[in-house]
C-alpha positions in Angstrom: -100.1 -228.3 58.8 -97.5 -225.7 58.9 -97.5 -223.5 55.3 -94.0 -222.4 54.0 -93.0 -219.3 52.6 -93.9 -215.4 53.7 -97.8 -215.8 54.0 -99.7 -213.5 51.7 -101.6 -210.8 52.6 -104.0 -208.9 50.3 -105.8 -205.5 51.3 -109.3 -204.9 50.6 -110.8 -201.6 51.0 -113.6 -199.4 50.0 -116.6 -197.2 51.8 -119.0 -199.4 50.0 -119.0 -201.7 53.1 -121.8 -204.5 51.8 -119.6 -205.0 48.5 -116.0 -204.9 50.9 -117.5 -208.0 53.5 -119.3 -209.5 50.6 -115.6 -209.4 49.0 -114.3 -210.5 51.9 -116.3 -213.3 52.7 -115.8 -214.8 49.1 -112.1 -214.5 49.7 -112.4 -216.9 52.9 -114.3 -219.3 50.9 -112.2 -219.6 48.1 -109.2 -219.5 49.5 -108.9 -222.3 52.1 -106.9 -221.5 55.7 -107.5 -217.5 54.8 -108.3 -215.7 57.6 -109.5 -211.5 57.8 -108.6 -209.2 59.7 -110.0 -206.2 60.4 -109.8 -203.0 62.8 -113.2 -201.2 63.6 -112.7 -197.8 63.8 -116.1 -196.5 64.7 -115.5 -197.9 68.7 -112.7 -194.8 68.5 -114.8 -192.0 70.4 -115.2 -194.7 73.3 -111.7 -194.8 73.7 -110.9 -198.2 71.8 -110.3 -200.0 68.4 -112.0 -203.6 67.5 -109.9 -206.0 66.1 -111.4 -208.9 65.0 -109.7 -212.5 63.5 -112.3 -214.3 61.7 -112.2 -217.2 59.3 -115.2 -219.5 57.8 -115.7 -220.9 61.2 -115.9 -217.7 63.4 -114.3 -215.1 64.5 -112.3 -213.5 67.6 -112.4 -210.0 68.7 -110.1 -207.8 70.5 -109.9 -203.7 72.1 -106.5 -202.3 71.1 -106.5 -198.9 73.1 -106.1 -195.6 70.6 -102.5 -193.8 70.1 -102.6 -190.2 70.8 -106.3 -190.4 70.9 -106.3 -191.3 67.4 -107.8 -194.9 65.4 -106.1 -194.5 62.6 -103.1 -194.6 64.5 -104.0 -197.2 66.6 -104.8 -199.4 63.5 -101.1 -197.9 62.1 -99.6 -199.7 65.2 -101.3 -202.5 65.7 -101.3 -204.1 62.2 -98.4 -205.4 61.8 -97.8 -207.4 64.8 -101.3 -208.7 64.3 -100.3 -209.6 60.7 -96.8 -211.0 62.3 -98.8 -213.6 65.1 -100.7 -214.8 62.2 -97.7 -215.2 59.9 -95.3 -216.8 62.9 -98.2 -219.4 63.5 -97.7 -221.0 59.9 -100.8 -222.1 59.2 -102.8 -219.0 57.3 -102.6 -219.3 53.6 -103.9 -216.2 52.7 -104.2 -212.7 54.9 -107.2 -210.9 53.8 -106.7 -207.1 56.0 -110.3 -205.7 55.8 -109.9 -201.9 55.9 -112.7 -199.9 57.7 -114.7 -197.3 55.3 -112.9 -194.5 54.9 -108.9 -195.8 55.8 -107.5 -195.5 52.3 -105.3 -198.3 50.9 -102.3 -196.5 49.9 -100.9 -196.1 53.3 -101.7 -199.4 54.5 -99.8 -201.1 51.7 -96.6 -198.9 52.5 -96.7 -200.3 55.9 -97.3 -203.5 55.2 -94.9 -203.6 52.2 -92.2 -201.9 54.4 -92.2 -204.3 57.0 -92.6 -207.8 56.0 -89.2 -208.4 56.2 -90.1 -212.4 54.9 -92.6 -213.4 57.3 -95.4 -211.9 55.1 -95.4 -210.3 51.8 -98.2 -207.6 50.1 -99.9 -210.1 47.1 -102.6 -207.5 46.1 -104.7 -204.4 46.9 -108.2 -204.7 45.9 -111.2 -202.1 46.2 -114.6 -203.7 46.5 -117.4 -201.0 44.7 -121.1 -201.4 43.9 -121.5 -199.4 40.5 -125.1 -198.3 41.9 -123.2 -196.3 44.6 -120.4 -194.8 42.9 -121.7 -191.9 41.4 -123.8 -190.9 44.4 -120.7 -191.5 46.5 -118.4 -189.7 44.3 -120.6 -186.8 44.6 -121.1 -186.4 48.1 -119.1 -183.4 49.4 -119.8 -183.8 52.8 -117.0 -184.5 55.5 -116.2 -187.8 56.2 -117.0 -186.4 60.4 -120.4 -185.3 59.3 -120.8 -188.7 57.6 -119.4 -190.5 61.0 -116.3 -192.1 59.1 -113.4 -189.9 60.4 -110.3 -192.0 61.3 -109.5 -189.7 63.7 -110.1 -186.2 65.0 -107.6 -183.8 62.8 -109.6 -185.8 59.2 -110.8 -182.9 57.3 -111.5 -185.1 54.0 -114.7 -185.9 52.0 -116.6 -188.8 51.4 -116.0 -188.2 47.9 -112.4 -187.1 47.6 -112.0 -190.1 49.8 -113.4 -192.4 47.6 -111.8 -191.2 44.6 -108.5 -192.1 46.1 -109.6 -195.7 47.3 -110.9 -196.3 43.8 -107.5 -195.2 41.4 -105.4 -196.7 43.7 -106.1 -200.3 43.8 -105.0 -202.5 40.6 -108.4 -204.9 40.7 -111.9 -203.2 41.2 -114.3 -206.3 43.1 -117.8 -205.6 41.5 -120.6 -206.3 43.1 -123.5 -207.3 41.6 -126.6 -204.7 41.6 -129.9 -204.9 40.4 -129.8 -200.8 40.7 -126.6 -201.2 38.6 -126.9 -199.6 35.0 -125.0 -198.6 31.8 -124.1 -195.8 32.8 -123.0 -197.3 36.3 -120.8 -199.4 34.5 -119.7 -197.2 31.9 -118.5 -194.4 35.2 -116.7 -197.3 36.5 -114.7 -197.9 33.6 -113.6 -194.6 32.8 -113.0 -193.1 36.5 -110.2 -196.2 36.2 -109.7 -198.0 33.0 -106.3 -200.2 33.9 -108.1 -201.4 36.9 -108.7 -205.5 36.6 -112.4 -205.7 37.3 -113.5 -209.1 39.0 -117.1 -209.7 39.5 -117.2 -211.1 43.5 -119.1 -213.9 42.9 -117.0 -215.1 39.9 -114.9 -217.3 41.7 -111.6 -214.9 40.6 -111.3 -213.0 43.2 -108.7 -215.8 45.4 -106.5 -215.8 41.9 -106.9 -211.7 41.9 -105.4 -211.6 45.4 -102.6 -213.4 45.2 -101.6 -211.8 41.9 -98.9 -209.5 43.3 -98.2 -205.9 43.8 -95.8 -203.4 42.8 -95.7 -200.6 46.0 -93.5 -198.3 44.3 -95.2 -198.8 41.3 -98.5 -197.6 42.8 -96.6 -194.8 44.0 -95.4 -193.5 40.9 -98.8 -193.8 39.2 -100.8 -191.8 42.0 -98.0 -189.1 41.1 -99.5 -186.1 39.4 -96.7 -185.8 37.0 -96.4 -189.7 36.0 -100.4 -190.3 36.8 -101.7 -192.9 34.3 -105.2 -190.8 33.6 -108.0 -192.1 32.0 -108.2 -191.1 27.7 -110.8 -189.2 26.0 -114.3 -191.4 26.1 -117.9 -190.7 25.4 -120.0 -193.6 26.4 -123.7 -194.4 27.8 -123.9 -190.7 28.4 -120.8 -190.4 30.6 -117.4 -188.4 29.3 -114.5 -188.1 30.3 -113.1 -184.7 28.8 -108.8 -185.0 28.4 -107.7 -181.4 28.0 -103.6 -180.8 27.1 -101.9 -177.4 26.2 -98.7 -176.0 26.7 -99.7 -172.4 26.9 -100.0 -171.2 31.2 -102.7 -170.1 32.5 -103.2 -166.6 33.8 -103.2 -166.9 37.7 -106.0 -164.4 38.4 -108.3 -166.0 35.9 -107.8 -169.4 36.8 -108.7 -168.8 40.7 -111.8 -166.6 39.8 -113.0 -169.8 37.3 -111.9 -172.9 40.2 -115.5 -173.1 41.4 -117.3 -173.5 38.2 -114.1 -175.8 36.9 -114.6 -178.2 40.0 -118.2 -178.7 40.0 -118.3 -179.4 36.1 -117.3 -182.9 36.7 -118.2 -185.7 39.3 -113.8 -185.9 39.0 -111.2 -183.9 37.5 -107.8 -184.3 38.1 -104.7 -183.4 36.8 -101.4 -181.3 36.4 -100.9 -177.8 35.3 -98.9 -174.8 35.5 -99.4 -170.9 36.6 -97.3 -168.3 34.2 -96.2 -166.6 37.5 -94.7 -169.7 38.9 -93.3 -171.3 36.0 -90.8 -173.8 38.5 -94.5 -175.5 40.4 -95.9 -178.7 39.0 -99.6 -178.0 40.5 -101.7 -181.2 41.1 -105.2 -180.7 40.9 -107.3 -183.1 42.5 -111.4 -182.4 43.1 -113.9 -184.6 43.8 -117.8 -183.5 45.5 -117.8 -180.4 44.4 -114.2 -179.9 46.7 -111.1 -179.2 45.3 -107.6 -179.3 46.5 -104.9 -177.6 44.6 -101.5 -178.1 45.9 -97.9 -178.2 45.1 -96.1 -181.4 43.6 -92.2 -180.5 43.5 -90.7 -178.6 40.9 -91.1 -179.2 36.7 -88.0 -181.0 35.5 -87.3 -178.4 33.4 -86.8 -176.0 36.2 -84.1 -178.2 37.2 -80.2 -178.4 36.1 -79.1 -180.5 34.5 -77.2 -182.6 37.2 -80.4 -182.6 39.5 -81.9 -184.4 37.1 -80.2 -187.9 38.4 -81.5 -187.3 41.6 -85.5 -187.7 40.6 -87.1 -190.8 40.7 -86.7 -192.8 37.2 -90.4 -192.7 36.6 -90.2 -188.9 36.6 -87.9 -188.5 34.6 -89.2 -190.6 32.0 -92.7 -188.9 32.3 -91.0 -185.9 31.4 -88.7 -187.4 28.3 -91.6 -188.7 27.0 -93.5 -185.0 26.9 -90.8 -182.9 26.3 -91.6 -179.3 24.5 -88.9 -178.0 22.9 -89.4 -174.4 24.5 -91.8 -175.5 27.9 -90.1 -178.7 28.6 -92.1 -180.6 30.9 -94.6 -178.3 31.4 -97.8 -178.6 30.6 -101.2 -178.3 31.2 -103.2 -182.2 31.4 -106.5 -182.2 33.2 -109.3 -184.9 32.7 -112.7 -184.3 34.1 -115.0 -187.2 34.1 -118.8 -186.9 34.2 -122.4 -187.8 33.4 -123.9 -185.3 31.3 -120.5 -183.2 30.9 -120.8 -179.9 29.1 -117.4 -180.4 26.7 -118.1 -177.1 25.0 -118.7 -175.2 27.9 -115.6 -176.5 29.9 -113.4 -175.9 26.8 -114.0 -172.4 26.7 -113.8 -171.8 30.4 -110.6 -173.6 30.2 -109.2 -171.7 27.5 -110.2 -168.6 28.7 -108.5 -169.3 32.0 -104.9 -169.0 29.6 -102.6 -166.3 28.7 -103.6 -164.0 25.9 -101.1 -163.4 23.0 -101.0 -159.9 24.4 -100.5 -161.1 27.9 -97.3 -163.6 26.6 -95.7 -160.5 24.8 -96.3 -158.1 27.6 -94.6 -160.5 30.2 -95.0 -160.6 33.9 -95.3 -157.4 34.5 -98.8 -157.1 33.4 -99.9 -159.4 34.9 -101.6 -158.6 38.1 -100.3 -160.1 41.7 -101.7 -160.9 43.8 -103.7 -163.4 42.9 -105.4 -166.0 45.4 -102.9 -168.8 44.4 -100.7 -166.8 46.4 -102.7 -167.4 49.5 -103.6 -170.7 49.0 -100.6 -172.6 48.0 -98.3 -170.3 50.2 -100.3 -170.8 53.3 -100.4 -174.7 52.5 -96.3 -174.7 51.8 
């Protein structure tokens, strides 16, 4: 039997590695001629990657030697022409690509997405997650090298900034069932991503998730911090999630001397906002563990002329039509921390304290004091 069409391929992901081969395994089963594949990257200090081909009958394993000393690389190069042998054989009706722990699934689906070129297509990217574990994984600020689960040598990420990312990025959650699971579990789940699709694994969904399709650029767009879908205002089970907008800036100086306490409120916060001595910078701010990264994400639209503007991607541009301020344009400041037990009260006044004064609007920049060290940290980074 020969199947027609590009074969499918779905990515499933996730550091919660029971719930990702328990995912897995369901996906052969309901899905007949699927086959997984999936690279091992823990075989990286000795030299080599695993790649194994397995299907409900067995499996086949393989060393594919590391590039520049790297697995993550090694994975980069080798997963395509893996995915390509099984596409050119014909007879694989669905591609499940199993991701090691901590390989996030945004950069996989770019690859895979960029080069089917019609002997494969990307149908879905799904992140497996037992509730039980999300909070405690979330939380865990150690270094994915500490942990043993660096893709390669140069990885200076968490385990739970890590997560975070593997978690908001895929469009189906797979649940597993836990008896440790609780309401609160649940309740975390739902708010840390709320348009996720949640599909119980052993529901018998999960072959109909996969296949369900996927929108690359889409994904894209919505990791963006200016066009980020974040979660809404909730209270539930005892887990908030605290949406905070204003259009006032925020007084560099301030704001650095308060980032510790504002990152370890929440289990996650995340965001956009703006410094009143760099009024052009859409800042992302992304924290998860107790670790916070602040960085750079391109200019505000309003900093822009007006023919620039048909240069940014559409999705930007609508992001910013849609919260236009007749004096601030675009700019703005939207950060969402989500938590058990979250003080509100006592992150609102931080927050607000962190802005300008009256005084300190009327005065201008010259009193406000420089430097500050956002100067250091996003100039050193740039």
């Amino acid at each position: 039997m020969t199947l027609e069409g590009p074969m499918p391929v779905v990515i499933v992901g996730g550091l919660h590695a029971d719930a990702r081969r328990g995912t897995v395994e369901q996906l052969l089963r309901e899905v007949p001629d699927s086959v997984a594949l999936h690279h091992d990257l823990s075989t990286g200090p000795a030299g080599t990657v695993h790649r194994s081909v397995r299907d409900t009958t067995g499996a086949s394993w393989d060393e594919v030697p590391l590039v520049n000393e790297c697995a993550c690389c090694a994975l980069r190069e080798d997963l395509v022409p893996a995915l390509e042998r099984l596409a050119d054989a014909g007879l694989t009706r669905l591609a499940v690509v199993e991701l090691w722990d901590s390989v996030e699934p945004r950069a996989m689906a770019e690859i895979i997405a960029a080069h089917g070129d019609g002997a494969f297509r990307l149908t879905n990217v799904l992140t497996a997650v037992d509730p039980a574990l999300v909070l405690p994984c979330l939380s865990n600020g150690d270094d994915l090298a500490e942990a043993g689960l660096a893709a390669a040598p140069t990885d200076q990420r968490t385990v739970g900034d890590t997560f975070a990312r593997q978690l908001e990025y895929a469009p189906v959650l797979a649940v597993a069932d836990s008896p440790a699971t609780g309401l609160d579990d649940l309740a975390l789940l739902r708010q840390l991503h709320p348009a996720a699709r949640q599909v119980r694994i052993a529901s018998g969904q999960l072959g109909a998730a996969a296949v369900a399709g996927f929108d690359v650029d889409a994904a894209a767009a919505a990791q963006h911090p200016a066009c980020a879908r974040l979660p809404h205002d909730c209270d539930e089970e005892g887990v908030s999630t605290l949406v905070w907008r204003c259009r006032r800036p925020f007084h560099a100086g301030r704001l650095y001397e308060a980032l510790e306490d504002l990152c370890c409120a929440a289990a996650r916060s995340r965001g956009r906002f703006w410094l009143a001595d760099r009024p052009d910078s859409l800042l992302a701010w992304d924290a998860a563990g107790g670790a916070l990264c602040v960085e750079s994400a391109g200019p505000w639209m309003a900093s822009l002329p007006d023919a620039a503007w048909e240069l940014m991607p559409a999705e930007r541009r609508t992001a910013a039509a849609l919260d236009w301020h007749p004096e601030h344009g675009d700019r703005c400041q939207h950060l969402v921390f989500t938590s058990p037990d979250l003080d509100r009260a006592g992150l609102l006044a931080l927050l607000d304290s962190c802005l300008l004064t009256d005084d300190e609007l009327a005065s201008g920049p010259g009193a406000w004091p420089r430097p500050t060290g956002f100067d250091h940290l996003l100039d050193a980074v740039a």
